[in-house]
N, C-alpha and C positions, 0 to 999 in steps of 0.2 A: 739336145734337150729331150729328144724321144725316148733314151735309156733312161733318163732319171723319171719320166712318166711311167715307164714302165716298171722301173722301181718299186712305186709309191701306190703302183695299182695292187690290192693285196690278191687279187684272182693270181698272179703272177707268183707269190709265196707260200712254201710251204705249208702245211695246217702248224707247225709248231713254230712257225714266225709268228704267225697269225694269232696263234696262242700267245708267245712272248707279248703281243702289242697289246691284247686284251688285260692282261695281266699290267704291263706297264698302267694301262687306265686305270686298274681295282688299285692300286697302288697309291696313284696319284690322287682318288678319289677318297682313299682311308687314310691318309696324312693328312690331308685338308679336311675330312670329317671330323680326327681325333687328334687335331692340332688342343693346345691350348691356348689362351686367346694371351696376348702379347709376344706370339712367336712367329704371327701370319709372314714376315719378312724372311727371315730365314727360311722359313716353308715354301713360300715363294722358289727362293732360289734354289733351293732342293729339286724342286719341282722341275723347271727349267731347264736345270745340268742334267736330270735323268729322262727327259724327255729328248735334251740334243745329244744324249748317249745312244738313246734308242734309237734314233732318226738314224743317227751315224751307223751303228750297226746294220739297220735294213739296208739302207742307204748303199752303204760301201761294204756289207756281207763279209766284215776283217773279224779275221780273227785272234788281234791284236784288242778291237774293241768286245768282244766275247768275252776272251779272257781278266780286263778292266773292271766291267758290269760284276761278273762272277766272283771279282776279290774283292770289289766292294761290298756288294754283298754278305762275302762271309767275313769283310771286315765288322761290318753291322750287326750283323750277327752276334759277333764275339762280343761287341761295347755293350750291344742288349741284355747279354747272358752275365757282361761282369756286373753294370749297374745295378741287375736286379738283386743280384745274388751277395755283391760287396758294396754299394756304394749308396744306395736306396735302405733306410731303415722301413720295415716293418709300419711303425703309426704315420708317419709319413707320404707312403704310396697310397696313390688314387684308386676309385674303385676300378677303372677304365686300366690299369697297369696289364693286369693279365689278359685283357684284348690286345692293347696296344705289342704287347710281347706274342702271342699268337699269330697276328697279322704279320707284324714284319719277320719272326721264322719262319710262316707259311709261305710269305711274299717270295725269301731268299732260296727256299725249296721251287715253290712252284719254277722259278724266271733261271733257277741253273736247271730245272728239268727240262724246258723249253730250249735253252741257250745248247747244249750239249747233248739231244738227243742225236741219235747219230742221220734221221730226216733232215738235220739245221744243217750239218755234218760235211752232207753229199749238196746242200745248197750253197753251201760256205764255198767248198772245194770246186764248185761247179761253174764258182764265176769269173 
């Protein structure tokens, strides 16, 4: 039980784990801010599976789950950029659209720059 405390202690991770986790927070904290209100459930469980992604990654340093997080990601990415662009009319979108689109490309930049700096890299490979 001593490795997994030692895990979970972040003095123990590198500054771009540390980074990742913060980031996983501003994440978790602008989907629940710019939810719209009959979707708190699904948000929820967003919520939840990216949090036991992250854990997993500190957790167990794979790079199996790296690579998952990172194609989610730019899976998300891509549905954000089709919606906006094909599938969202114009009178339709909210005034919050262009935040909510900023946020989550900046989210998917920030957590792959963290994920693959080569600091995560030599932490990965080191365990």
């Amino acid at each position: 039980m001593t490795g997994l405390r030692e895990r979970l202690r972040p003095a123990n991770w590198p500054w771009t784990v540390g980074g990742f986790a913060i980031c996983v927070l501003l994440v978790l904290a602008c989907t629940w801010l710019l939810t719209k209100p009959g979707l708190e459930t699904p948000i929820a469980v967003f919520q939840l599976v990216y949090i036991a992604s992250a854990l997993l990654f500190i957790l167990t340093a794979n790079d199996w789950v790296r690579f998952a997080i990172t194609g989610f990601h730019l899976m998300l990415s891509g549905l954000v950029i089709y919606l906006v662009f094909f599938l969202i009319p114009p009178e339709e979108a909210s005034a919050l659209l262009p935040v909510r689109v900023a946020l989550i490309l900046g989210a998917s930049v920030l957590t792959s720059f963290f994920l693959w700096h080569p600091v995560t890299g030599r932490w990965v490979m080191g365990r």
